[in-house]
C-alpha positions in Angstrom: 21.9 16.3 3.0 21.8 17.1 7.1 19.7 15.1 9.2 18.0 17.8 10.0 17.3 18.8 6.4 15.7 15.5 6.1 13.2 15.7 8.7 12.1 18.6 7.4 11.5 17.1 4.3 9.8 14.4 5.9 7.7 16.4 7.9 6.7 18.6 5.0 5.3 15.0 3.1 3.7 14.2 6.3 1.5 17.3 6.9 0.9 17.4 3.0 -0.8 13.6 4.0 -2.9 14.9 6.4 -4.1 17.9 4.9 -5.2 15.8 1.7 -6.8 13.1 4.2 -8.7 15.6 5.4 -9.7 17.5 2.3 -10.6 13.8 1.0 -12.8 12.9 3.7 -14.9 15.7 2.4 -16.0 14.1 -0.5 -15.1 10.1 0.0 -15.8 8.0 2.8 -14.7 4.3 3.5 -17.2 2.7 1.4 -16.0 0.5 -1.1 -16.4 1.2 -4.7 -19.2 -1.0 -6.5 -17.2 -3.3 -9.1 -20.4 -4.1 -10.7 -22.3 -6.8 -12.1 -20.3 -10.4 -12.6 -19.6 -10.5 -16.2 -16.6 -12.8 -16.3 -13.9 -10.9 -15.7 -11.1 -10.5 -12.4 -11.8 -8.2 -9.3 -8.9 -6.4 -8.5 -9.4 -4.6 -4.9 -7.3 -1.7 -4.5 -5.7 -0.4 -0.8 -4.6 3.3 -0.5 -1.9 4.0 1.8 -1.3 6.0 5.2 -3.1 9.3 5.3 -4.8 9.2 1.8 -8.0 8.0 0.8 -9.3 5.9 -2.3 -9.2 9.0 -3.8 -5.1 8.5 -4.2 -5.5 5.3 -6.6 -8.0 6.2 -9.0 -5.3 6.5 -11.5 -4.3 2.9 -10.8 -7.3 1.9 -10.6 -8.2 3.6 -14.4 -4.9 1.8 -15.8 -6.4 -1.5 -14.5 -9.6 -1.0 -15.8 -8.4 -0.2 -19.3 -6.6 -3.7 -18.9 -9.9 -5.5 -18.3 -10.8 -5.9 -14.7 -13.0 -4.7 -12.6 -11.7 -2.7 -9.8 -13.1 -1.6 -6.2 -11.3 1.2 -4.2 -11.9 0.9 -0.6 -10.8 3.2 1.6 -10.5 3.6 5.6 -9.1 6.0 8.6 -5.9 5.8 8.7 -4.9 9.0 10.9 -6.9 7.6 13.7 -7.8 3.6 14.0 -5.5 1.2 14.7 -3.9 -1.1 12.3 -6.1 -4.0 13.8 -9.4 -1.5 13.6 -8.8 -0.6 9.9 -8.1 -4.5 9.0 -11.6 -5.1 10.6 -13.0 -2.5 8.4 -11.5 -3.4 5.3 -12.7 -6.8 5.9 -16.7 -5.8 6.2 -15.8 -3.7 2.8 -14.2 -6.7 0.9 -17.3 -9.1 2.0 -19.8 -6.5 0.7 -18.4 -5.8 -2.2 -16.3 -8.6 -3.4 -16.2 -12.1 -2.5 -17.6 -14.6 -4.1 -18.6 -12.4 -7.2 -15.4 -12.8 -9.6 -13.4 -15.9 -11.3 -10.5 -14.4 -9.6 -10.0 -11.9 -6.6 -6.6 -10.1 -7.0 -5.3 -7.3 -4.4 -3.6 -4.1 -4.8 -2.1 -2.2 -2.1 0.3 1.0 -1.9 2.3 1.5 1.6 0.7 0.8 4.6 -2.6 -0.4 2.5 -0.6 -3.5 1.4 0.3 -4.5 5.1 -3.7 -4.3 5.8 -4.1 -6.7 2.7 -1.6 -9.0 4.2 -2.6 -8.7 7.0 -6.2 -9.8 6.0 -5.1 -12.6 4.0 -3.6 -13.9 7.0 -6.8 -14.4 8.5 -8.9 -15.2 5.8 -9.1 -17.8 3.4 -10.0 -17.1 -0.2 -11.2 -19.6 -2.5 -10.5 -18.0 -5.7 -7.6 -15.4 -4.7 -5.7 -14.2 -7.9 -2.4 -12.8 -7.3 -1.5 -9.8 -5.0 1.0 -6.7 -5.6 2.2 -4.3 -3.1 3.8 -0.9 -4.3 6.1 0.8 -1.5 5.0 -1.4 1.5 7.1 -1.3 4.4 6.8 -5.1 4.8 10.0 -5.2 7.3 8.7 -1.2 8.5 10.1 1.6 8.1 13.3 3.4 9.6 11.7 6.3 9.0 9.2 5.6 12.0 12.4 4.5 14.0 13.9 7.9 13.6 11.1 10.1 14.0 8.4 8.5 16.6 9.3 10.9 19.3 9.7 13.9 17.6 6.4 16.3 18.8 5.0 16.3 15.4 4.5 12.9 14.3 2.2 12.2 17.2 -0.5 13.6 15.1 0.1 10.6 12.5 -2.1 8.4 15.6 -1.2 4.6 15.9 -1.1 3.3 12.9 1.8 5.3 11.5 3.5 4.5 15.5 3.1 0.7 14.3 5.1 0.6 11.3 8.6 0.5 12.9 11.4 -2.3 12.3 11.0 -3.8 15.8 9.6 -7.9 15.9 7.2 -6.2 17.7 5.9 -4.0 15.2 2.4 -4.4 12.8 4.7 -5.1 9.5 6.4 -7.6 11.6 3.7 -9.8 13.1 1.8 -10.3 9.4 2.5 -13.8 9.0 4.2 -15.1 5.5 2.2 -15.1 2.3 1.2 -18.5 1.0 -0.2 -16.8 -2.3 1.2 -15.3 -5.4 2.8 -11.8 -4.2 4.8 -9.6 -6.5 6.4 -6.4 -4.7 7.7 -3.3 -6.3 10.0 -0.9 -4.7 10.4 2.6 -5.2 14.4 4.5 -5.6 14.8 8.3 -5.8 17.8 9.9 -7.4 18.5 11.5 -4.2 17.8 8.5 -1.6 16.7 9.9 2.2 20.1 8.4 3.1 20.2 10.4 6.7 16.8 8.6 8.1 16.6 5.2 5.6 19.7 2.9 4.7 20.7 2.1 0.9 18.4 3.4 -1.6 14.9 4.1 -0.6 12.0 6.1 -2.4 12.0 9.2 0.2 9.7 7.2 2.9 10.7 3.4 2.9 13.9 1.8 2.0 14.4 -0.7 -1.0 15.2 -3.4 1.5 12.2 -3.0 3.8 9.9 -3.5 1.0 11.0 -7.4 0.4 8.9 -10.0 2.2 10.5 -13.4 2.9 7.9 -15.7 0.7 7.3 -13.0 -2.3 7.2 -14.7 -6.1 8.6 -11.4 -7.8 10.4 -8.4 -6.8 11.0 -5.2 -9.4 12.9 -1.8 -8.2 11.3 1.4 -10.3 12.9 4.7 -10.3 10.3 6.7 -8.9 8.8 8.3 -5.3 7.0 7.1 -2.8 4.1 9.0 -3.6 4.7 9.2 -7.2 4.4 5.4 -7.5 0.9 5.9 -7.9 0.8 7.9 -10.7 4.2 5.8 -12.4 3.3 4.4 -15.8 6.5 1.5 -15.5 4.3 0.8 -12.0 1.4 0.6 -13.5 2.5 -1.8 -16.4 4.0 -3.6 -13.9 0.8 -3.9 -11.6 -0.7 -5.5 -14.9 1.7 -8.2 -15.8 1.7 -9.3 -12.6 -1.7 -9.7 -12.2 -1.9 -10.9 -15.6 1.0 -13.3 -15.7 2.4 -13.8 -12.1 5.1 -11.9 -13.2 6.8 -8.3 -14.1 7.5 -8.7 -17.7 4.9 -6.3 -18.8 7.8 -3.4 -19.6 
């Protein structure tokens, strides 16, 4: 496949994003969903990616229902705050909505949503924290961003997509190290972007960008980027993790 092939492709996926931001904004807005009452069982809050909405993981979030916890999608601007402006935000959400009202509080974050729960963990302390699992992240950024930040077109991604490089510099790579149970899952394609991303990769982020020096577990799925959310082996793996600290779920 041409370089220039790929770009295309990528391109395509990335106005596809935007287009379904928008249209999502419509009808959802960054308010947290309402886990309701405490009866005993697990939180689990749930982080969409780049240029989605809450809208994206309410498949997830029915899988992880049926398992027996309680779930809250929150959701945020992606396309135009900055990484630091849409950790603030998430953090107002997960004190509304969250803390302090479940034996455990787990996290679940696809793409760039699980830098921002990193990222918030970071800075926050959590007495009862559970365990966490990131599906697709970038954790070491994406090449993909490397490649394409100066092309005309991706300026309309705004800053937070610009942040997501591989430089030391970048927002992936200033999140300090997890000190908490983290479990990632990758995503691999048949037919790997291997003109923009090194190695196998899931069309957006490369296998090896997704591992975090400090993680507990680490599982590769045959499946897309965007797919991931919809992935039944993701899903079952989400719910060991949370459930065991581990993925042997499948």
């Amino acid at each position: 496949m041409s370089r220039f092939f790929s770009k295309k492709i990528v391109l395509v996926t990335l106005i596809v994003a935007v287009i379904a931001t928008t249209t999502a904004w419509m009808v959802d807005n960054q308010i947290a969903d309402n886990p309701g009452a405490n009866d005993g069982r697990d939180i689990v809050v749930v982080v969409h990616g780049l240029g989605r909405s809450k809208i994206a993981m309410w498949l997830i979030a029915v899988r992880l229902e049926e398992a027996g916890f309680r779930v809250a999608r929150i959701g945020y601007r992606s396309l135009r705050d900055t990484p630091e402006d849409i950790v603030k935000d998430v953090e107002g959400q997960i004190l509304d909505c969250c803390l302090d009202k479940s034996p455990k509080l787990h996290f679940v974050g696809h793409s760039f949503g699980g830098l921002v729960i990193r990222a918030y963990l970071s800075d926050h302390e959590i007495t009862n924290l559970g365990r966490v699992a990131l599906i697709g992240t970038p954790n070491t950024g994406t090449e993909i961003v490397d490649n394409l930040r100066h092309e005309w077109w991706f300026q309309v991604l705004g800053p937070a997509a610009h942040a997501l490089g591989t430089d030391e510099n970048s927002f992936p790579n200033t999140i300090g190290r997890p000190n908490y149970p983290l479990g990632i899952i990758a995503g691999k394609m048949d037919n790997p972007n291997e003109n923009l991303l090194p190695g196998d990769d899931d069309g957006l982020v490369s296998v090896e960008s997704t591992r975090v020096e400090g993680m507990t577990d680490f599982v590769v799925v045959e499946t897309g980027h965007s797919r991931m959310r919809s992935d039944n082996d993701v899903a079952e793996h989400i719910i060991s993790f949370l459930n065991t600290g581990r993925f042997n779920g499948i």
